[in-house]
N, CA, C and O of each residue as an XYZ file, in Angstrom:
664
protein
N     104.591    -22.119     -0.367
C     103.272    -22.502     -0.826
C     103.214    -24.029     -0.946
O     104.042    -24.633     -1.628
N     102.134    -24.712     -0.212
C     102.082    -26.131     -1.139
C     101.593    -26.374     -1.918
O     100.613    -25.749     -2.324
N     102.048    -27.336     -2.426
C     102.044    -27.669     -3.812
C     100.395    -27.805     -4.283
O      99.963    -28.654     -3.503
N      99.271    -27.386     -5.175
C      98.276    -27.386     -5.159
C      98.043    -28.587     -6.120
O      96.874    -28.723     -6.478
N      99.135    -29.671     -6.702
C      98.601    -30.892     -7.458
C      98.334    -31.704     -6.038
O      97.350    -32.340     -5.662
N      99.612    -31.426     -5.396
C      99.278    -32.730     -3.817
C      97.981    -32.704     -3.309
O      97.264    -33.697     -3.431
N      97.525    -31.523     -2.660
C      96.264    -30.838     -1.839
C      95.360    -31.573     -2.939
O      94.391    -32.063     -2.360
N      95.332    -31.788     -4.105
C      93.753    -32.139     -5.034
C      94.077    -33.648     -5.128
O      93.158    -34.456     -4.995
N      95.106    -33.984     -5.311
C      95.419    -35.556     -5.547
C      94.845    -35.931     -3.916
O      93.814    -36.574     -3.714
N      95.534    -35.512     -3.079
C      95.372    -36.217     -1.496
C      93.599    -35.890     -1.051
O      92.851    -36.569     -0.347
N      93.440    -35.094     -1.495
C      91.672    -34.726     -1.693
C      90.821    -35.447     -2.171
O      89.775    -35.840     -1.655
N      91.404    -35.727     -3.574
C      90.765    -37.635     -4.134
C      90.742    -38.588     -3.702
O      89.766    -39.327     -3.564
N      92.192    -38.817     -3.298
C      92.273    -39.925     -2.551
C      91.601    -39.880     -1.161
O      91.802    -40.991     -0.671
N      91.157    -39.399     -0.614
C      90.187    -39.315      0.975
C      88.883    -39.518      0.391
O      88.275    -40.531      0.735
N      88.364    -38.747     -0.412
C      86.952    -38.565     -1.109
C      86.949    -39.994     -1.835
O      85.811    -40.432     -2.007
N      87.926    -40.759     -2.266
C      87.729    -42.405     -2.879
C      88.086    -43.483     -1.530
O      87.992    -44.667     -1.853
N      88.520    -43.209      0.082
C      88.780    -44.184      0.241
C      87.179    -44.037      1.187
O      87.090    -44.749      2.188
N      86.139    -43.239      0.877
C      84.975    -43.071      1.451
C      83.882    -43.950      0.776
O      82.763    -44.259      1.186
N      84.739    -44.364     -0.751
C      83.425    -44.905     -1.520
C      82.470    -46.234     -0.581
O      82.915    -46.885      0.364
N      81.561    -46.310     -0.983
C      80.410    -47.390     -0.487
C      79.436    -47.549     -1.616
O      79.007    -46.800     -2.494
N      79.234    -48.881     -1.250
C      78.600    -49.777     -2.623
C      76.834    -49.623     -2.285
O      76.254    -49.238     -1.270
N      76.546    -49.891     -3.021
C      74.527    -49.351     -3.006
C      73.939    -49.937     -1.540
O      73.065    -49.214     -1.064
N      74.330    -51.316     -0.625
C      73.913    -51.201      0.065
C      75.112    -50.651      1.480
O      74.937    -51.227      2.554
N      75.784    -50.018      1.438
C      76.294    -48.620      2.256
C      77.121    -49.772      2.617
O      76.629    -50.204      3.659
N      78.002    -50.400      2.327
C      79.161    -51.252      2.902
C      80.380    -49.905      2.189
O      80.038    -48.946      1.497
N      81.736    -50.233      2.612
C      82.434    -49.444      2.160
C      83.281    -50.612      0.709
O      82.947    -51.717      0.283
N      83.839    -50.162      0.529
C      84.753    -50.960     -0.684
C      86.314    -51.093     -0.341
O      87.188    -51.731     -0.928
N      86.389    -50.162      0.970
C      87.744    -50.348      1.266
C      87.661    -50.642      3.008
O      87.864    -49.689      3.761
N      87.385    -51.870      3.515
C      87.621    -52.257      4.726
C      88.786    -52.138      5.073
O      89.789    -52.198      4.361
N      88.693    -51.924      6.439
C      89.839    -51.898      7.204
C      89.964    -53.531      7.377
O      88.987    -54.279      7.331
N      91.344    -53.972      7.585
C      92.065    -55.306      7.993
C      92.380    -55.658      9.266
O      92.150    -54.657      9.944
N      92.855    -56.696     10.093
C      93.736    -56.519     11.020
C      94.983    -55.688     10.525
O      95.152    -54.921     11.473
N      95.821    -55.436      9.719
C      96.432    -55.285      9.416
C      97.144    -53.824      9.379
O      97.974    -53.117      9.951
N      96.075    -53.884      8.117
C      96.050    -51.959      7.658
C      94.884    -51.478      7.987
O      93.991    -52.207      8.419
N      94.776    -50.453      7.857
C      93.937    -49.399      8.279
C      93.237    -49.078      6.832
O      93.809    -49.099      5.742
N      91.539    -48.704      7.147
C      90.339    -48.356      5.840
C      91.417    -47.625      5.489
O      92.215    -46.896      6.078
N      91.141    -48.228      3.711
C      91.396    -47.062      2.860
C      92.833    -47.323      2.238
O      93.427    -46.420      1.648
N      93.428    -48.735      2.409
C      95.218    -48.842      2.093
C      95.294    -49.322      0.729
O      96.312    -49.675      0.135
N      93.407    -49.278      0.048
C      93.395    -49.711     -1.037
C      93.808    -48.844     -2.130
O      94.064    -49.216     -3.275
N      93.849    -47.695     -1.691
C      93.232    -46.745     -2.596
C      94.917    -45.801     -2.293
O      95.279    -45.090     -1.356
N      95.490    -46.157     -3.347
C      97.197    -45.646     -2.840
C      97.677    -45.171     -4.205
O      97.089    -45.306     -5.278
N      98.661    -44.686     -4.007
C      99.766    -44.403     -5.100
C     101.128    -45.195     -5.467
O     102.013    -44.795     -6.223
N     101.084    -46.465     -4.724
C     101.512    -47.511     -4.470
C     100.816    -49.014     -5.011
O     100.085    -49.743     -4.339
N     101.325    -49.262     -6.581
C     100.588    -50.471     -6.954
C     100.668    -51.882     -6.612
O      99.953    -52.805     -7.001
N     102.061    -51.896     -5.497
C     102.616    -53.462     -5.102
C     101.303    -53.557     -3.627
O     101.390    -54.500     -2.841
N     100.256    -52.549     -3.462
C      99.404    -53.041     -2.690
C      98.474    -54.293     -3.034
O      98.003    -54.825     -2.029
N      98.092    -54.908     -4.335
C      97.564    -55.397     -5.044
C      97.689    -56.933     -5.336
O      97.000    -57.782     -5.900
N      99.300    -56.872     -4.465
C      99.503    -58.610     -3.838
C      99.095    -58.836     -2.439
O      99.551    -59.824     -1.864
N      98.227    -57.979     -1.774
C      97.914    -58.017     -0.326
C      96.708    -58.370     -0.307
O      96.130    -57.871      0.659
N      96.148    -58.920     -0.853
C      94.805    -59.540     -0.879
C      93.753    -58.231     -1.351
O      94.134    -57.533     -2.291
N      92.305    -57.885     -0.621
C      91.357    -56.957     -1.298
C      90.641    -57.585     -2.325
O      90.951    -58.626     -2.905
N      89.292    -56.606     -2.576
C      88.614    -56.851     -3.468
C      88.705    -55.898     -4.797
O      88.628    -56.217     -5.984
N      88.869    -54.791     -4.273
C      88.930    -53.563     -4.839
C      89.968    -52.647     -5.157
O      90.633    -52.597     -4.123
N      90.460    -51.932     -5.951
C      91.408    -51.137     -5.685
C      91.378    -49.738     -6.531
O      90.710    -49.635     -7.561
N      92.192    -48.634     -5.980
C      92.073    -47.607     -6.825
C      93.446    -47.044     -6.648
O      93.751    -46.271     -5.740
N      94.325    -47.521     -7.658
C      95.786    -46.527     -7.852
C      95.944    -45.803     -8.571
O      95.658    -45.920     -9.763
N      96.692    -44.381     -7.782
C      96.699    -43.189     -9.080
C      97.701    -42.876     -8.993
O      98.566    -43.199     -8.179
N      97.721    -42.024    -10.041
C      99.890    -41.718    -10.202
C      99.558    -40.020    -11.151
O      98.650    -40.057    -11.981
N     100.084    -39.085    -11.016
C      99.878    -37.637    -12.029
C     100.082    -38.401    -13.091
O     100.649    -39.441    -13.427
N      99.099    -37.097    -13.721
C      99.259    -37.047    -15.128
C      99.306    -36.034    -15.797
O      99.819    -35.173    -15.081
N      99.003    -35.516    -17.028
C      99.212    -34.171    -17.428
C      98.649    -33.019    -16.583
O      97.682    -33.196    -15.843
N      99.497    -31.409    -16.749
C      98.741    -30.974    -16.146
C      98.502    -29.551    -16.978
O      98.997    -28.450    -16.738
N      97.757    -29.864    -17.830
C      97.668    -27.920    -18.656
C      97.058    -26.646    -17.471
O      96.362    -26.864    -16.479
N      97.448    -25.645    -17.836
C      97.317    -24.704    -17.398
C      96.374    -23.316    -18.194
O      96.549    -22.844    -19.317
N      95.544    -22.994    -17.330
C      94.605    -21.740    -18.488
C      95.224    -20.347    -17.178
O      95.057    -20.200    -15.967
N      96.069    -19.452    -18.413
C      96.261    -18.370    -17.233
C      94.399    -17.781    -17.049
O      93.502    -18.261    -17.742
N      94.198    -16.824    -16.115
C      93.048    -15.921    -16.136
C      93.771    -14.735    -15.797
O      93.285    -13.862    -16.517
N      94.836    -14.139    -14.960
C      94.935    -12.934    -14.913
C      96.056    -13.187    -14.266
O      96.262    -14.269    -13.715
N      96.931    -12.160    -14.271
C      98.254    -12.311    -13.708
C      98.178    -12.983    -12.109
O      97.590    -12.472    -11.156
N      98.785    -14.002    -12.111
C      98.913    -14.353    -10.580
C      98.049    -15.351    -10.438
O      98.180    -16.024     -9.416
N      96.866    -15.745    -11.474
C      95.906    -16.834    -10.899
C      95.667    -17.709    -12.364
O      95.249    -17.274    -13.436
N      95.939    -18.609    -12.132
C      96.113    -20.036    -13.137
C      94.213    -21.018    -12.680
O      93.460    -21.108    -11.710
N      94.255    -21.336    -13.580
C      93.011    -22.441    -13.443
C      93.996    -23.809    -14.367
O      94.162    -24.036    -15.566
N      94.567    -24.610    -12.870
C      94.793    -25.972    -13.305
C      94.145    -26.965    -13.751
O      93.079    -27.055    -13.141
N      94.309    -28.009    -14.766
C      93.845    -29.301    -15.043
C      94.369    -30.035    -14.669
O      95.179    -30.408    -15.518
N      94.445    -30.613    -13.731
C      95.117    -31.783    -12.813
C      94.741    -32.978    -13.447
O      93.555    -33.253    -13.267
N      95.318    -33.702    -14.069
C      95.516    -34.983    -14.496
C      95.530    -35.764    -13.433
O      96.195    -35.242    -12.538
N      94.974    -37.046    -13.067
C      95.328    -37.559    -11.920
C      95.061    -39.348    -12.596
O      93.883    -39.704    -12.616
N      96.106    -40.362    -13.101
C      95.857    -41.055    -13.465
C      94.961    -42.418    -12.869
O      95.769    -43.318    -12.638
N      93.777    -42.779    -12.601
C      93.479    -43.957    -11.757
C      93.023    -44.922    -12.974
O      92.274    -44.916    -13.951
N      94.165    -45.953    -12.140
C      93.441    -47.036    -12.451
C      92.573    -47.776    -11.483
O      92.778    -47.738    -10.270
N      91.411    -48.580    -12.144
C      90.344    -49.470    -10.916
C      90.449    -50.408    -11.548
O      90.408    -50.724    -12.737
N      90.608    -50.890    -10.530
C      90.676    -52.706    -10.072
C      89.807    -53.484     -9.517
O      89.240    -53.044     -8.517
N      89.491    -54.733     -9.965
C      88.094    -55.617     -9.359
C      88.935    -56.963     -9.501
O      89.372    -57.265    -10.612
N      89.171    -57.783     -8.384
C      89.366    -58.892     -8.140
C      88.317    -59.612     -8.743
O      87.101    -59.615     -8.554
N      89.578    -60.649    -10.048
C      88.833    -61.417    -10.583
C      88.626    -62.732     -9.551
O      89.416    -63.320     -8.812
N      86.999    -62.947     -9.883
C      86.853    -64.599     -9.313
C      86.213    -65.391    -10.532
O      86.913    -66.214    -11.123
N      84.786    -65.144    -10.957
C      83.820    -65.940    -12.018
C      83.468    -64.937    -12.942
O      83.135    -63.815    -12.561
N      83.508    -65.198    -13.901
C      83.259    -64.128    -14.684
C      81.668    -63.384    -14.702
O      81.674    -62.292    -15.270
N      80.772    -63.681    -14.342
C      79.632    -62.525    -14.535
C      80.112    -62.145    -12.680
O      80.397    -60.981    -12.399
N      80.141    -63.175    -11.640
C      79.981    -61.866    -10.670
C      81.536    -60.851    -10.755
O      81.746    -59.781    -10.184
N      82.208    -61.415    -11.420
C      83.590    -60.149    -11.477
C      82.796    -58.961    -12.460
O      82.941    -57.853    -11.944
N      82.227    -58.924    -13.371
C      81.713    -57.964    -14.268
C      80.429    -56.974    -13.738
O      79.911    -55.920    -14.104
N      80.233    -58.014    -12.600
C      78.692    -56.786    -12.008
C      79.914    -56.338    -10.985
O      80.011    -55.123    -11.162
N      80.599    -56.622    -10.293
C      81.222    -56.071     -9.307
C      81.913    -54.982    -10.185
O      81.804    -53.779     -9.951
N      82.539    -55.439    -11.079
C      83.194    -54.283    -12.125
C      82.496    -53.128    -12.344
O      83.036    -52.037    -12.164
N      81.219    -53.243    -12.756
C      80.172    -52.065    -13.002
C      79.538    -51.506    -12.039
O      79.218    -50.346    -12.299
N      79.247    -51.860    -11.073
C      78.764    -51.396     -9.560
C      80.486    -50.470     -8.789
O      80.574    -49.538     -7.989
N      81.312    -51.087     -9.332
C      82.388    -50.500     -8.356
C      82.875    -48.783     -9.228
O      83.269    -47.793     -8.612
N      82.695    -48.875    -10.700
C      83.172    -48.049    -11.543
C      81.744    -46.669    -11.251
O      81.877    -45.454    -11.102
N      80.744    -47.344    -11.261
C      79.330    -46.217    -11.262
C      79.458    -45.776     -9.910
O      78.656    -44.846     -9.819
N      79.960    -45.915     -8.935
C      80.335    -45.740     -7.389
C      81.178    -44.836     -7.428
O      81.042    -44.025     -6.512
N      82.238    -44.584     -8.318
C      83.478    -44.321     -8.650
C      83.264    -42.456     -9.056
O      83.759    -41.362     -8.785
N      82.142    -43.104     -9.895
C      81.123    -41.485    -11.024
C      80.436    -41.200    -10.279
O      80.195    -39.995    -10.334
N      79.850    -41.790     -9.405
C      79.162    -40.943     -8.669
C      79.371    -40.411     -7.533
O      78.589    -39.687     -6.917
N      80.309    -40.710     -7.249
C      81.133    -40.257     -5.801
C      81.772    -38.914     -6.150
O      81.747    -37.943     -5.395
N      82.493    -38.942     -7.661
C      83.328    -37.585     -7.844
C      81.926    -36.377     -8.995
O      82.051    -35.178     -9.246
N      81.001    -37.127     -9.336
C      79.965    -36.142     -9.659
C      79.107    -35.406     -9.131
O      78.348    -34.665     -9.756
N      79.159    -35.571     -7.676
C      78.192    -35.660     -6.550
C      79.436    -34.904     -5.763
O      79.062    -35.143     -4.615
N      80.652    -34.159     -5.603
C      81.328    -33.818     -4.862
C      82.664    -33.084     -5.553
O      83.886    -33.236     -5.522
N      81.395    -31.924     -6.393
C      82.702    -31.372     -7.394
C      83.865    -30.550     -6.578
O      84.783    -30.409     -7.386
N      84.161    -30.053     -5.547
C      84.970    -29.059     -5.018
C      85.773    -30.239     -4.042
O      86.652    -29.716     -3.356
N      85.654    -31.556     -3.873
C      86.255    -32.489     -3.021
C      86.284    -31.947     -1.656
O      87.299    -31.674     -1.016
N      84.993    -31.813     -1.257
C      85.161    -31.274     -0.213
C      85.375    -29.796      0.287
O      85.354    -29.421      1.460
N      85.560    -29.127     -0.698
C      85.716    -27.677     -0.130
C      87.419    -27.540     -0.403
O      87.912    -26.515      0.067
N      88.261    -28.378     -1.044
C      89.762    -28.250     -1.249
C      90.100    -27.068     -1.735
O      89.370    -26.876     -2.707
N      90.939    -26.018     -1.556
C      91.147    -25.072     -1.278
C      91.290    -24.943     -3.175
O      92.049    -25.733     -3.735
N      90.579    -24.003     -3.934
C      90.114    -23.562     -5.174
C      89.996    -24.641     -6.342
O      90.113    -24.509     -7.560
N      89.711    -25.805     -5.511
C      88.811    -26.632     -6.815
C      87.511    -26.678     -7.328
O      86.620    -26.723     -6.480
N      87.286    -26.679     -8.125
C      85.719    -26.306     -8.540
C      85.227    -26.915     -9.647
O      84.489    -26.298    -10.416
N      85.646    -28.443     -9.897
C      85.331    -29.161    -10.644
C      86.467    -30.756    -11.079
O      87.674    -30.764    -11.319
N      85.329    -32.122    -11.034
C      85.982    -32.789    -11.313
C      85.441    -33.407    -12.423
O      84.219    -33.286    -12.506
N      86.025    -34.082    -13.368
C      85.758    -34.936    -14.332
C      86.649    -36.282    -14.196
O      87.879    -36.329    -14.196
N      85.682    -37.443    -14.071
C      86.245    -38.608    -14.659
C      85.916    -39.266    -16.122
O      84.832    -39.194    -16.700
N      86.735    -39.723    -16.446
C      86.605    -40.416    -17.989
C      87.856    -41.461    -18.490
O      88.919    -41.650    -17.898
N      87.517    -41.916    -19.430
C      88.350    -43.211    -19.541
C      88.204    -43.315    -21.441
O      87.187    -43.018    -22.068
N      89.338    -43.743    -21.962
C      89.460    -43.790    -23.359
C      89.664    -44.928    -24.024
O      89.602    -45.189    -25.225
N      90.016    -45.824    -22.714
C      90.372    -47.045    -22.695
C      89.411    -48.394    -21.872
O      89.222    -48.429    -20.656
N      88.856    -49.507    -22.936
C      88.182    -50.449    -22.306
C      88.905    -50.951    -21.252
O      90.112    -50.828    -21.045
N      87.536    -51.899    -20.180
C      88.557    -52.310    -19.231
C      89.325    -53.825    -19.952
O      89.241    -54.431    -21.020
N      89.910    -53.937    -18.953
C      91.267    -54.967    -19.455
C      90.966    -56.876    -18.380
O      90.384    -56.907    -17.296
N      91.295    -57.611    -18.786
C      92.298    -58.611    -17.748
C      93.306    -58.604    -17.530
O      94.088    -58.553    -18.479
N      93.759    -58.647    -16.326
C      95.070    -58.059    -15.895
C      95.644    -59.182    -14.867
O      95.048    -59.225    -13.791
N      96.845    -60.205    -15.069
C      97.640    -61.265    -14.980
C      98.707    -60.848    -14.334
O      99.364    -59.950    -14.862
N      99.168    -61.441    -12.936
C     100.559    -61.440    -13.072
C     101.133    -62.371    -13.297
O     102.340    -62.336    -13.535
N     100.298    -63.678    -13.284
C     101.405    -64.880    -13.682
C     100.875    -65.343    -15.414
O      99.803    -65.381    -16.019
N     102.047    -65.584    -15.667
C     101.328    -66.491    -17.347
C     101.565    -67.823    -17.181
O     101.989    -68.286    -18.240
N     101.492    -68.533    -16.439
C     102.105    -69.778    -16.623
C     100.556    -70.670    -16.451
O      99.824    -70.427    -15.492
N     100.191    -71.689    -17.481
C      99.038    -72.410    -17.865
C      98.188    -72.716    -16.654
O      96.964    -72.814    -16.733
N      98.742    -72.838    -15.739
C      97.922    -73.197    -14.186
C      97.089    -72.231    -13.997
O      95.863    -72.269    -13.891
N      98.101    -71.011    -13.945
C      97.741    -69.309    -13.314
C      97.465    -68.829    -14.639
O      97.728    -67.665    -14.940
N      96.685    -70.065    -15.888
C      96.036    -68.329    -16.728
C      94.765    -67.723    -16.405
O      94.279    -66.824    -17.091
N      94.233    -68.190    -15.396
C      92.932    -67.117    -14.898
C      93.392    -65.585    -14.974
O      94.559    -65.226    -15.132
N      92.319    -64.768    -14.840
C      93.060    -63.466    -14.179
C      93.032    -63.214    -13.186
O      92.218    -63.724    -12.417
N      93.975    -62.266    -12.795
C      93.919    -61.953    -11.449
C      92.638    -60.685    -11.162
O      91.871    -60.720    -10.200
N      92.638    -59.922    -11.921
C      92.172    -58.805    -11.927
C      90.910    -58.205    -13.484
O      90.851    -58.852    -14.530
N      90.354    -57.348    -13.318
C      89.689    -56.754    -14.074
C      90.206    -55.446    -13.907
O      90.212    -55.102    -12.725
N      90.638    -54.613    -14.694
C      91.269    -52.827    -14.214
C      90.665    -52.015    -15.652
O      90.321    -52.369    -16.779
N      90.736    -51.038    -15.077
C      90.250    -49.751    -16.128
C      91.011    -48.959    -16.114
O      90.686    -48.186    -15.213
N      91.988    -48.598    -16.630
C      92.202    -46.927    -16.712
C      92.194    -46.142    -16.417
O      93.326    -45.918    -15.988
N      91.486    -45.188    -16.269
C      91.258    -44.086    -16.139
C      91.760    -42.599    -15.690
O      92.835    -42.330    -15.153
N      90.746    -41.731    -16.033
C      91.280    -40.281    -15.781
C      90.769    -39.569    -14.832
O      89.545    -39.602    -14.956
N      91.136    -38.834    -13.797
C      90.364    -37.641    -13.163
C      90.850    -36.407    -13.556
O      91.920    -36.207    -12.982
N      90.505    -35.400    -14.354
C      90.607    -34.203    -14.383
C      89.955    -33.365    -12.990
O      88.753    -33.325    -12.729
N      91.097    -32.685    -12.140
C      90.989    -31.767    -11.349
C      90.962    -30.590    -11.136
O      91.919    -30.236    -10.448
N      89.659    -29.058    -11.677
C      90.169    -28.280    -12.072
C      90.066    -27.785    -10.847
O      89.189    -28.018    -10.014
N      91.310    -26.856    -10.739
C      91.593    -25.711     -9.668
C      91.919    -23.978     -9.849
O      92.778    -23.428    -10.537
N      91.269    -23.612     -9.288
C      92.053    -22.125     -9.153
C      93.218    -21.941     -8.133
O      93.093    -21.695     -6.934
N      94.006    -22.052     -8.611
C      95.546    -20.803     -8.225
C      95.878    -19.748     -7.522
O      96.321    -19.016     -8.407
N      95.955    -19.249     -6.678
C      96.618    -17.616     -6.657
C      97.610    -17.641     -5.882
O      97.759    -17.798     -4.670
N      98.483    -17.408     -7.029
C      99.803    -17.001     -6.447
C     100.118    -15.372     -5.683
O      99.881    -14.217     -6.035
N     100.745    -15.977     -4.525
C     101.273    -14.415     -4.081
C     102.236    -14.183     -4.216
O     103.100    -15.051     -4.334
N     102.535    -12.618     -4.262
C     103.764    -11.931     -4.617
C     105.386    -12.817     -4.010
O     106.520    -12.478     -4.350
N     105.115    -13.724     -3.270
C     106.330    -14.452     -2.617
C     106.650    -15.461     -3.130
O     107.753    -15.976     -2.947
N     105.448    -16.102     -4.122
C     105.212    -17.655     -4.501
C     105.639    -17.274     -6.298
O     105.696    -18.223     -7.080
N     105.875    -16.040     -6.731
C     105.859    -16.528     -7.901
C     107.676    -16.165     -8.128
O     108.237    -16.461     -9.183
């Protein structure tokens, strides 16, 4: 069986490297380099490669609701953080809020990710303000580098295990 956190995580991640900003540009251009979408990884050392944008996720909790022998309804934790390349501070803060409402409305607008094999609901949410986020401290480099948020995707899925899988 595969693994049904991968199938919903790798489901997000396709369904986020699709995002596009109000006037239909995407948020994750392709480069000479890399290919659309190298923003949006499970890999945070992408984030010294230039970009405007970013979305890294890593698991997170995952509770479980049985319903009947053999079929589980998962909560897929899926940790993202978003990222907005700091430049001036009000246009880093509208880019911040335009990139995050893009973010909600992309996964509110596309609860099953596509049709991913027994998901049937996503939730994003966040508990935590966004941040400035530095990699250098040294008085030259105290700008920030970044603006990032947190955040959560809850992925719920249905399960069914067969007689081979459990």
């Amino acid at each position: 069986m595969t693994d049904p956190y991968v199938l919903a995580e790798s489901a997000l991640a396709s369904f986020l490297r699709t995002l596009k900003d109000g006037s239909g540009d995407t948020f994750f251009p392709a480069d000479t380099e890399r290919d659309a979408g190298w923003q949006v990884s499970d890999d945070d050392t992408v984030l010294g490669l230039g970009g405007e944008y970013f979305a890294i996720y890593r698991p997170g909790a995952c509770p479980a609701v049985p319903i009947s022998r053999g079929i589980k309804d998962y909560g897929w934790e899926v940790l993202l953080d978003l990222y907005v390349r700091y430049t001036y501070y009000k246009e880093s803060w509208d880019k911040f809020k335009a990139y995050r409402y893009a973010v909600i409305t992309l996964l509110d607008t596309n609860q099953s990710l596509g049709g991913t094999n027994g998901v049937h609901g996503v939730n994003f949410k966040s508990d935590d303000k966004p941040l400035y986020f530095r990699f250098n401290e040294t008085p030259e480099k105290a700008k920030p580098n970044f603006i990032i948020q947190p955040t959560q995707v809850v992925i719920t899925q249905r399960v069914i295990y067969l007689k081979g899988d459990l």
